[in-house]
C-alpha positions as CSV (number, residue, x, y, z in Angstrom):
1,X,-1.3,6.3,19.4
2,X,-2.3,4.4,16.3
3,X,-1.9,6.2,12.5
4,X,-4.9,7.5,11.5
5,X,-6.8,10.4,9.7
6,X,-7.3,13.7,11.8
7,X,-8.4,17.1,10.7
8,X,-6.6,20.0,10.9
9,X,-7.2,23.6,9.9
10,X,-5.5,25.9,7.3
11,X,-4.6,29.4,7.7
12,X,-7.4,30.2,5.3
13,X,-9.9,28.3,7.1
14,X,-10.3,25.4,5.4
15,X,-10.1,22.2,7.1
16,X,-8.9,19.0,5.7
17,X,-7.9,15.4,5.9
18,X,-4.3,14.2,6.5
19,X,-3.1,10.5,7.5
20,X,-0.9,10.7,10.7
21,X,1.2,8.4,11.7
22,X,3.8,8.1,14.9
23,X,6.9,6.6,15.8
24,X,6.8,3.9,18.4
25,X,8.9,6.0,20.7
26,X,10.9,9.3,20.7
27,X,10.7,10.8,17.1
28,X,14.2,11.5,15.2
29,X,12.1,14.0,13.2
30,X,9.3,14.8,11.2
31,X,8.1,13.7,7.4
32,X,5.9,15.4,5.4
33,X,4.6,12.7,2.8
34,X,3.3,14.5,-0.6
35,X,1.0,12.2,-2.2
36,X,0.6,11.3,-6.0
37,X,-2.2,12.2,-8.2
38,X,-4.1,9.3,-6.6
39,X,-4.7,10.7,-3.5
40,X,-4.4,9.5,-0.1
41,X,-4.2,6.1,-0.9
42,X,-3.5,2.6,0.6
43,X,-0.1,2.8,-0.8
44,X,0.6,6.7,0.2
45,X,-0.6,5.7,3.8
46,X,1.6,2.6,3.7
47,X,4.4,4.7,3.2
48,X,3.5,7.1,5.7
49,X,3.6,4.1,7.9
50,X,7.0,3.1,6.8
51,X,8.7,6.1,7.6
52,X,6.8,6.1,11.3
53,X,8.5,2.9,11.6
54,X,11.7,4.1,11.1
55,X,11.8,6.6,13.9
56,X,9.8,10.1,12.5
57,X,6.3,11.2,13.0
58,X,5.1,11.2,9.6
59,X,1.9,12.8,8.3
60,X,0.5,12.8,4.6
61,X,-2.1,15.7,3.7
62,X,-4.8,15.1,1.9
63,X,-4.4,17.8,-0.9
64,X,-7.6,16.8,-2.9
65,X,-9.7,18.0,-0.3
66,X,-9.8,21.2,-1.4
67,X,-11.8,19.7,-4.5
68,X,-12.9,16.8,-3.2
69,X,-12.8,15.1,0.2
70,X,-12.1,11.2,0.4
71,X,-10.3,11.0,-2.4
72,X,-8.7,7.8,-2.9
73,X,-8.2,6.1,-6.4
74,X,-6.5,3.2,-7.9
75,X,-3.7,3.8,-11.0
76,X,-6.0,3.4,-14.6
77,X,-6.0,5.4,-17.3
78,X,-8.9,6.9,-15.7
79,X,-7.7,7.4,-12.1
80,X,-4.9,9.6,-13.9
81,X,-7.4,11.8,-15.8
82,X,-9.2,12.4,-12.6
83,X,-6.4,13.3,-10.7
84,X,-5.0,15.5,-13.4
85,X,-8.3,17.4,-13.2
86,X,-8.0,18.0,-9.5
87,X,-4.9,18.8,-9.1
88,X,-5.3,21.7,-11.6
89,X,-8.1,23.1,-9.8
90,X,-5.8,23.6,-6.4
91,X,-3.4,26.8,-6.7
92,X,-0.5,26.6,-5.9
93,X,-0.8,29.1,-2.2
94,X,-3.4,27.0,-1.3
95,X,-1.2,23.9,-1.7
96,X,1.3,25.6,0.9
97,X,-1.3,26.6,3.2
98,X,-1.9,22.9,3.6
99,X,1.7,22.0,3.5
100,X,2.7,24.4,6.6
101,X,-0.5,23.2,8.7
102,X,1.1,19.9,8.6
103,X,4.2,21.4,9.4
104,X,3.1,22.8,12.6
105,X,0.9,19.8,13.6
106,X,4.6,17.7,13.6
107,X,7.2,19.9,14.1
108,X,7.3,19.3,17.9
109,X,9.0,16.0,16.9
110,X,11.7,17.7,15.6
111,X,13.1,19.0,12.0
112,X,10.7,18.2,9.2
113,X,11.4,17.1,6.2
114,X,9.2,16.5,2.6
115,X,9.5,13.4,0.5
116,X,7.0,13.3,-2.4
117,X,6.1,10.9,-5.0
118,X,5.4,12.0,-8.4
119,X,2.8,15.4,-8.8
120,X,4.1,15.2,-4.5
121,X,7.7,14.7,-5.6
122,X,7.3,18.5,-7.3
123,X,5.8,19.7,-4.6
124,X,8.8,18.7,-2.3
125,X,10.7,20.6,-4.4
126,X,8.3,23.4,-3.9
127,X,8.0,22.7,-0.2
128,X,12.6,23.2,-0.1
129,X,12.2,26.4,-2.0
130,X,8.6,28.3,0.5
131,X,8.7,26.4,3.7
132,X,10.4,25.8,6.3
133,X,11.7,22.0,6.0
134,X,15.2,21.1,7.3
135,X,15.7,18.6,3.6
136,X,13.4,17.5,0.8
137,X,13.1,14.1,-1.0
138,X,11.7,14.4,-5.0
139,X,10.4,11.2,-6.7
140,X,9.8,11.5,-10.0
141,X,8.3,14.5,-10.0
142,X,6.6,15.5,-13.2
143,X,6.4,19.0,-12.4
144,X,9.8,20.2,-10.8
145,X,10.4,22.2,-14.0
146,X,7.6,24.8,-13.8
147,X,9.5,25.6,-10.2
148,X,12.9,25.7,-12.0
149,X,13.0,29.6,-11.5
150,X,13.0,28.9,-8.0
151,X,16.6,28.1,-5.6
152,X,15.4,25.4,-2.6
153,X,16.3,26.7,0.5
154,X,17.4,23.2,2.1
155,X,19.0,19.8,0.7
156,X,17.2,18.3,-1.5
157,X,17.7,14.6,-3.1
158,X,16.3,13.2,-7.1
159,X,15.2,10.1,-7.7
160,X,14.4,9.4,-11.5
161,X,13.6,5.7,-13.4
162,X,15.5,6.3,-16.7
163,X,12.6,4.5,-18.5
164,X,10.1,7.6,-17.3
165,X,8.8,9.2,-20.6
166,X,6.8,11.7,-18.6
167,X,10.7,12.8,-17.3
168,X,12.6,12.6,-20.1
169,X,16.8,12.4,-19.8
170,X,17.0,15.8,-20.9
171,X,14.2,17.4,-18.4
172,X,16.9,15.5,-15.7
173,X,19.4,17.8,-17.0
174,X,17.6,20.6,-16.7
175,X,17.2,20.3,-13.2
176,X,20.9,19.1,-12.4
177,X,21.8,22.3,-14.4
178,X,19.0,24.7,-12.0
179,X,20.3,23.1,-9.2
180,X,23.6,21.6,-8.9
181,X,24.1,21.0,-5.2
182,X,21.2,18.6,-5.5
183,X,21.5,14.7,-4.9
184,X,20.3,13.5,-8.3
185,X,20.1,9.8,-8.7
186,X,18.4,7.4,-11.4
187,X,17.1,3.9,-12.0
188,X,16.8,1.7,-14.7
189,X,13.4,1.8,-14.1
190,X,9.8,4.0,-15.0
191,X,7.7,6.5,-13.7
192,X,6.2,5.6,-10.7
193,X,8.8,2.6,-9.8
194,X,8.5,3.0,-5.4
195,X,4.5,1.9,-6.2
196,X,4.3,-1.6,-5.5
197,X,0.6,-1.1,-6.5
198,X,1.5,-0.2,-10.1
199,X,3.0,-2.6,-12.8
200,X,6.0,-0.2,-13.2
201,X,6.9,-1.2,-9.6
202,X,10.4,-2.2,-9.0
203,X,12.1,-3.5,-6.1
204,X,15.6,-3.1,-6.4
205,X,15.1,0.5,-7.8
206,X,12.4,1.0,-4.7
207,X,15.1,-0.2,-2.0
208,X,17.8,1.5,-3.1
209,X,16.0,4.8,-3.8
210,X,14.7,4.2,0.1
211,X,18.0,3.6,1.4
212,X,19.5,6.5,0.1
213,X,16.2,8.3,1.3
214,X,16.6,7.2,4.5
215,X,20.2,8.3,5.0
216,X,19.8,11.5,3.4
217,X,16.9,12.2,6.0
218,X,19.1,11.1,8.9
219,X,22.1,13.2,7.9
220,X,19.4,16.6,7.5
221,X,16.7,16.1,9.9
222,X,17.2,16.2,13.6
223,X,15.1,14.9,16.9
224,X,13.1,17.4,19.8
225,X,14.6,20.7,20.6
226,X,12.9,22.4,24.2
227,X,9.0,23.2,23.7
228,X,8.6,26.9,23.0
229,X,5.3,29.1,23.9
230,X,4.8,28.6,19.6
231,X,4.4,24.5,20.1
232,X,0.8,23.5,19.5
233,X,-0.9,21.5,21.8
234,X,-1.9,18.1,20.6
235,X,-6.1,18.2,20.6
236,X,-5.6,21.6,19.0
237,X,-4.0,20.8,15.6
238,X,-4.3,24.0,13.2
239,X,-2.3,25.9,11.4
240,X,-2.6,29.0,13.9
C-alpha cells in the first residue's frame, strides 16, 4: 500500500484528512506525526514518509481541517499569520479527538508514539501527558509551556536550536525544571532547523536530532501484540 491521504472519523463526528504512510513490511510501531503551523505539507508528508521507511506505520493528521480543509502553505511571513489564525480557532479537546483517531487507525502496528515539529512539537508534549502513546518526540515546540502544569505520562525527548528566539534559553529551563526525566537536547541552530524547506534548515543539527529520534523511538515503542476484539478493521478507520 502506497502513503496517501485517507479520511477518518472523530469521536465527535467530524471527519478529516490525515497523510498515511506504511512500512514496507512488518511495522516495529506506530508514529503519530504532529504537523507545524503550515499544515500538511510536502515537507510534513516527507517526514511521515521517512519514518515509514524506517520500519513504523506513520500517519500525520491534518489538524486544520477543522478550520479549513486542504490546508497546505509554504513558510512567509504570511503563511505564519495564517497558520497562527487557525490554530487558535481549534480547542484544545478537539485537537485530541483527532490525535486518538489516528491512534486507533495505527495502533494495530504496534506501540505509538508522537513526534512533532514546532506548534506539533507542543502538542507531542500534550499527546505524553492525555493519550495513550508509548514515548513522545518535541521539536521546538513554541507552546510546551502553557502545558507545563501538566506531568507526561510516557518518555518524552527535547530538541531545541539555541539560536530560536521564539524558545528562549530560559523558556528551556523552565521545561527541564517541569520535567526533569525528560531527554532535553539542543543545537546550535534556529527555530525550525529539521525544515529543509526553510532557510533556518540545518543538516548536521537535523541528523543528529533524527538519530537520537530514532533511537529513542526504538528503545520506547514496540512491534504487533495478538489482535483483540477492540482492533479496527482496515476499510473502517474511525475513531469508534
Amino acid at each position: 500500500m502506497a502513503a496517501e491521504f485517507t479520511r477518518l472519523m472523530a469521536r465527535d463526528g467530524h471527519e478529516f484528512d490525515a497523510w498515511l504512510s506504511p512500512p514496507e513490511g512488518a511495522p516495529r510501531g506506530a508514529v503519530l506525526v504532529l504537523q507545524e503551523i503550515f499544515g500538511v505539507n510536502s515537507h510534513i508528508r516527507a517526514v511521515t514518509d521517512g519514518f515509514a521507511a524506517d520500519g513504523y506505520l506513520a500517519i500525520a493528521p491534518s489538524l486544520f481541517d477543522r478550520v479549513k480543509r486542504n490546508v497546505e502553505m509554504g513558510y512567509t511571513p504570511q503563511d505564519v499569520e495564517h497558520g497562527r489564525g487557525y490554530l487558535m480557532q481549534i480547542p484544545e479537546e478537539k485537537l485530541l479527538l483527532d490525535m486518538r483517531a489516528c491512534i486507533n487507525v495505527v495502533r494495530h502496528a504496534g506501540s505509538v508514539g508522537a513526534v512533532g515539529y514546532c506548534w506539533g512539537g507542543s502538542l507531542a508534549y500534550l499527546a505524553a501527558c492525555e493519550l495513550p502513546v508509548a514515548a513522545a518526540v518535541a521539536y521546538y515546540g513554541t507552546r510546551t509551556l502553557q502545558y507545563l502544569d501538566r506531568q507526561p505520562k510516557a518518555p518524552v525527548m527535547y530538541h531545541f536550536g539555541e539560536r530560536d528566539k521564539t524558545i528562549p534559553p530560559e523558556a528551556v529551563e523552565k521545561i527541564r525544571a517541569a520535567h526533569p526525566q525528560g531527554e532535553v537536547f539542543t543545537y546550535a541552530a534556529d527555530h525550525g532547523f529539521n525544515c529543509d524547506h526553510r532557510a533556518s534548515f540545518d543538516a548536521d543539527a537535523a541528523k543528529r536530532a533524527r538519530e537520537r529520534t530514532l533511537a529513542f523511538l526504538a528503545r520506547h515503542l514496540t512491534g504487533p501484540a495478538e489482535s483483540t476484539d477492540d482492533d479496527l478493521p482496515l476499510d473502517k478507520w474511525s475513531d469508534a
